[in-house]
N, C-alpha and C positions, 0 to 999 in steps of 0.2 A: 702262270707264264708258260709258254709262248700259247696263246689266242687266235684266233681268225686272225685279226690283223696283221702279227707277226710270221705267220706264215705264206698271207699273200705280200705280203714285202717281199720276204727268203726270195719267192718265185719272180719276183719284178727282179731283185737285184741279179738271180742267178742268165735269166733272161738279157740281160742289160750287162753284165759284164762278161758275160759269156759266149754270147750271140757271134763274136766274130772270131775267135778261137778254134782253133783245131787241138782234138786230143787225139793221144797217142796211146799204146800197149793195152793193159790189163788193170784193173779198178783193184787197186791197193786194200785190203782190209783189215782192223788191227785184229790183235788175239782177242780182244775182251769185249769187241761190238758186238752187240744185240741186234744180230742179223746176219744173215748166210751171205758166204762167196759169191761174187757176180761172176758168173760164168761171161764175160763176155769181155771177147780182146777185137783190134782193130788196128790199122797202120794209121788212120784219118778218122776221126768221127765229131761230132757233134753233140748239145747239150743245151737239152730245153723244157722248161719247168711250168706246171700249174697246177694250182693251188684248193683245195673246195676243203669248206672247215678248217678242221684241224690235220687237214692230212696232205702233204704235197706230194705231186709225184716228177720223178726226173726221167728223160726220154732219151736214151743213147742211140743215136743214128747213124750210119756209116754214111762216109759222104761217097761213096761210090757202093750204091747198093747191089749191082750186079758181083759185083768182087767181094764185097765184107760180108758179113755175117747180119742178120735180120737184129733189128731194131729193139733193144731191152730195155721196160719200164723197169721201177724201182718206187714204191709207194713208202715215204717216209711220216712217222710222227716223231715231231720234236722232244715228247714228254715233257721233262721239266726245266731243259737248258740246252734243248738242241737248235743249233743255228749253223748256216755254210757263210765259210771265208774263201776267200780267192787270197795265196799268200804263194809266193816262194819256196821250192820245192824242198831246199836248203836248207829251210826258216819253219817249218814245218809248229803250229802248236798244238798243246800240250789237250790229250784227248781228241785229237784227229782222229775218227774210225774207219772213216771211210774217204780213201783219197782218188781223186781224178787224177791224170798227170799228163800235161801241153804239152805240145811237138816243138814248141820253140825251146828254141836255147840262149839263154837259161831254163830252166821248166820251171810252171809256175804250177799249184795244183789247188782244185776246187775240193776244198773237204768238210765233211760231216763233221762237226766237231760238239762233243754232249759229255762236259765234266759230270752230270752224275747220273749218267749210263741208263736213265728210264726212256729215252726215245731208241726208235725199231725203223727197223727196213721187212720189207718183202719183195718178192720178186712178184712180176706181173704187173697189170693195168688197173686192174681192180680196185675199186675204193671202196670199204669195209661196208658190210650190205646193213648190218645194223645202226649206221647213222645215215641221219635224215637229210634233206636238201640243204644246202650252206643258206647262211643266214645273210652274207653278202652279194654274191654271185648268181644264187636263185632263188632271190626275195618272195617271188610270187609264190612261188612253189611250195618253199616256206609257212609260209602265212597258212594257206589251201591245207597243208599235211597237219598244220596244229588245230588251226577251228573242226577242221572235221573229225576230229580225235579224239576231241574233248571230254567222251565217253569213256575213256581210256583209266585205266586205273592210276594209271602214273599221276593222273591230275588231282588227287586228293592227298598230294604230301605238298607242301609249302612251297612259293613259287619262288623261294631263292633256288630252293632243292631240285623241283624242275626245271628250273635255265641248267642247270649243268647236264640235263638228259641227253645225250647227243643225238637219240632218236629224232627228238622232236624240234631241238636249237645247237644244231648242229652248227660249232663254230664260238661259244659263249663258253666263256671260262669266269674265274673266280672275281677278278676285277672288274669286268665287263659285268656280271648281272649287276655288282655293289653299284657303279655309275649307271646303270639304267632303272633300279629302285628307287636311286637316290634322288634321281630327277623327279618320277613322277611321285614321289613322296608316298611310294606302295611300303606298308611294311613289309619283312623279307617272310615274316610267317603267317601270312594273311595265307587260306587257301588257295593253290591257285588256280583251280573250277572258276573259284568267286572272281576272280581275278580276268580272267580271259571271257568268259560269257557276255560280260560286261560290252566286249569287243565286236560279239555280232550285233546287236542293235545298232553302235556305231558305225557298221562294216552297212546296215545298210542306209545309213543316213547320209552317207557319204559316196553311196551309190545311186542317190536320189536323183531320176531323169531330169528333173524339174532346175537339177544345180546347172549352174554352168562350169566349163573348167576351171574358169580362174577362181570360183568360188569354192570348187573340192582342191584348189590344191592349197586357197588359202585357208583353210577348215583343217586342212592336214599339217599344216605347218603353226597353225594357232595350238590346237591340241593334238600332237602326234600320240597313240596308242604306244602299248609295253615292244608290238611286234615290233612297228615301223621304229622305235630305239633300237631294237636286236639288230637293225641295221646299219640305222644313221651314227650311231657313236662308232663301231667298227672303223666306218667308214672316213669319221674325223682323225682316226688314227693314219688309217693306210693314204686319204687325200694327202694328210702333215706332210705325210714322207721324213726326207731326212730333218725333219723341226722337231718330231717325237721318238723315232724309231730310227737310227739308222742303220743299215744290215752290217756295214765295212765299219761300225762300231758299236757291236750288241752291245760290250759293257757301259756305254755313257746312257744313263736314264734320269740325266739332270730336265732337261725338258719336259721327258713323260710325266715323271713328278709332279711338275709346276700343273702341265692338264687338269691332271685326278682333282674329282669335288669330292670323293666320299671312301674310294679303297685307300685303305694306311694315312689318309688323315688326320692331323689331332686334331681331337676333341669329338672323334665319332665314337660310337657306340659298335660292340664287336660282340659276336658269339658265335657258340662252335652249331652246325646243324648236326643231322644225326650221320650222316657221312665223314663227321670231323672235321672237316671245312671251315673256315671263319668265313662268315659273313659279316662285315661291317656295313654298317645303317647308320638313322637321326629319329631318333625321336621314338616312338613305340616297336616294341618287336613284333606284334603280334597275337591272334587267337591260340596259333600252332608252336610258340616259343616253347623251345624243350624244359621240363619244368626241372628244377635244383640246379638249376645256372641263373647267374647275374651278370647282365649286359657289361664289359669292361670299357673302361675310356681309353684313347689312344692318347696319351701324355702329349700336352698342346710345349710348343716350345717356346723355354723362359725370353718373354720379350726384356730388350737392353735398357736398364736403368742405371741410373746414377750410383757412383761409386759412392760406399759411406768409408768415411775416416779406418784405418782397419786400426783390429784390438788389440793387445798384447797377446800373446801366447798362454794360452791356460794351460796348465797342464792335464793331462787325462788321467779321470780319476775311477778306478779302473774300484767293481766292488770291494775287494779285497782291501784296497787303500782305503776306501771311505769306513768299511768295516773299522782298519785299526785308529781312524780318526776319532770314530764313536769312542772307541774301549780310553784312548789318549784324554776323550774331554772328562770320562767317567770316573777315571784314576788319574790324578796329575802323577808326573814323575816325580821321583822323589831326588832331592838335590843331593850332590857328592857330596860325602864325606867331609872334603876339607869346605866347602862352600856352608855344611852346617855349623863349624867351628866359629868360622870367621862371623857369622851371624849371633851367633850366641856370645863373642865377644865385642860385639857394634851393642849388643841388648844391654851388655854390663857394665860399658861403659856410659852408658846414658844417664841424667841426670834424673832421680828419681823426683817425683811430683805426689807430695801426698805424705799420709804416716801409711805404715804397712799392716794392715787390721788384721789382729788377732794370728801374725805371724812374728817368730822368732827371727831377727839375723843369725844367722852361723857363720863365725867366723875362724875360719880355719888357725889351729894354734900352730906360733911359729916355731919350726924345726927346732929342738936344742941341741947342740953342739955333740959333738962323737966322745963318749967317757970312756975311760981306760978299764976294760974287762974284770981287774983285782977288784976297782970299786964299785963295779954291779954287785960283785960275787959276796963283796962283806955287806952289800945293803940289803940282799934277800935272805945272811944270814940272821941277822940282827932283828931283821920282823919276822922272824921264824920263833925267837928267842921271846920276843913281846907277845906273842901268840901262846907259850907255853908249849912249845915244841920242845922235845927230846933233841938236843946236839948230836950231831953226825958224828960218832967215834970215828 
């Protein structure tokens, strides 16, 4: 994110809300943008944006050029979450780097705003020489800089890998190759030489004098090529307008969503290429799929079924517990004390069944009575005396 399409919106909206505004003073910049001071102030100026690839540039003009100061480009890329709001000077949000500020009162101000600080500014017109023609804006051009390239060494790594080349498809980001694969059912690590050569035979069948128009434009809309995708999907985004993308509300991506057939889909197939990148796809990855990886599913979402009756609560039984369950069945506990007594008296008093073989009863002899100390002491004398003991002088 943000893609070709996302940035010629930026340029439609900043065109469109901007168009009839006058700015005032000096171009605000925070401490932590990733981009230098615009040297340029003004009593009155002007603001007006376009788009190629991935890179927009913004056009400060004095509205009275003999008095102001000359005219200062600003060549921005979004990176990975840069987008402009038109908000209230007052109201200002959070990661605004770079702020415009209206002559009216209230002031309203157009700013840069990039929560995680990988998009850049430069000063100048210039648009980065090492990327290639836009893939929206100069289609033809395009097409022309890749077929004749095709010698190029870049073309022998996998053609997910070269859609992100900006040399050559300038303008194609990570969701845009996934929905242009996905259409024409290319896998993402087919080469992609094999891939595009493919293109000139068809580049001249489709140039055959002998067609008529109606017949090459119906031939191009029967089977469009990988190029004519690197446009026409772009371009289903940027035609939607506010139905997929809206600029005055980067965060809702409920619609964009519903679009997508194949980026962040359940139930597609995902892997990383050698730039780290996920490419998600359908169905084979590939001659050039990086070897010790496995394609992963995107977890399809649980469709809505019938309630079942719900269970009691189990409770969780955690190893340790089922541990002391085991050792519990292996050794019963042994009963209290008083719980063996009472049992051994329920056993005695039970009616015995049977004779008791080859055992004795014992029955315990009853206590006799407490005797008076003088007549123990003469009864042990006495069988001392029967024994032929010596008398105790």
């Amino acid at each position: 994110m943000p893609e070709c399409p996302e940035l010629h919106l930026a340029g439609r909206f900043i065109n469109g809300a901007c168009g009839a505004l006058v700015f005032a003073g000096g171009v605000e910049r925070s401490a932590v943008g990733r981009g230098p001071e615009v040297p340029f102030r003004s009593e009155a100026y002007s603001i007006s944006a376009i788009a190629r690839g991935k890179e927009l540039r913004l056009t400060l003009s004095a509205l009275d050029p003999a008095a102001g100061p000359p005219a200062q480009d600003l060549v921005f890329r979004f990176g990975m979450s840069g987008s402009f709001r038109l908000c209230p000077a007052a109201e200002l949000p959070r990661h605004a780097h770079l702020r415009f500020l209206t002559r009216e009162s209230p002031p309203r101000a157009l700013c840069f705003v990039d929560p995680r600080r990988f998009g850049s500014w430069r000063l100048g017109d210039a648009w980065q020489p090492e990327r290639g023609p836009c893939v929206v804006s100069e289609y033809q051009a395009f097409r022309e800089n890749v077929l004749k390239n095709l010698e190029d060494r870049a073309f022998d790594k996998p053609i997910c890998e070269v859609l992100l080349n900006q040399k050559y498809f300038n303008g194609i980001g990570n969701y845009l190759r996934a929905e242009i694969l996905y259409r024409l059912k290319i896998p993402p690590f087919e080469k992609a030489r094999t891939v595009l050569e493919a293109l000139k035979e068809q580049e001249r069948r489709k140039k055959d004098p002998s067609l008529t128009l109606s017949k090459k434009v119906k031939l191009r809309q029967e089977s469009p090529d990988l190029l004519e995708l690197c446009h026409t999907v772009p371009m289903e985004v940027i035609t939607a307008e506010k139905q997929l993308l809206d600029p005055e509300h980067p965060d809702n991506y409920s619609a964009f969503k519903n679009w997508l057939q194949c980026y962040l889909v359940p139930g597609m197939s995902s892997l990383r290429d050698r730039s780290g990148r996920t490419i998600w796809f359908q169905g084979e990855a590939g001659p050039m799929a990086p070897k010790g990886q496995r394609p992963r599913k995107t977890p399809r979402k649980k469709s809505p079924e019938l309630k079942a009756e719900p269970e009691a609560p189990r409770a969780e039984v955690t190893p340790r517990a089922s541990k002391q369950r085991r050792r519990a069945a292996a050794n019963p506990p042994r009963l209290e004390e008083k719980e063996v007594k009472e049992e051994q008296k329920e056993q005695a008093d039970r009616p015995r069944r049977g004779r008791a073989r080859g055992r004795r009863t014992v029955t315990a002899a009853p206590a006799s009575p407490e005797e008076p100390q003088s007549v123990r002491r003469s009864r042990r004398t006495s069988a001392g005396r029967s024994r032929g003991a010596a008398p105790a002088v």
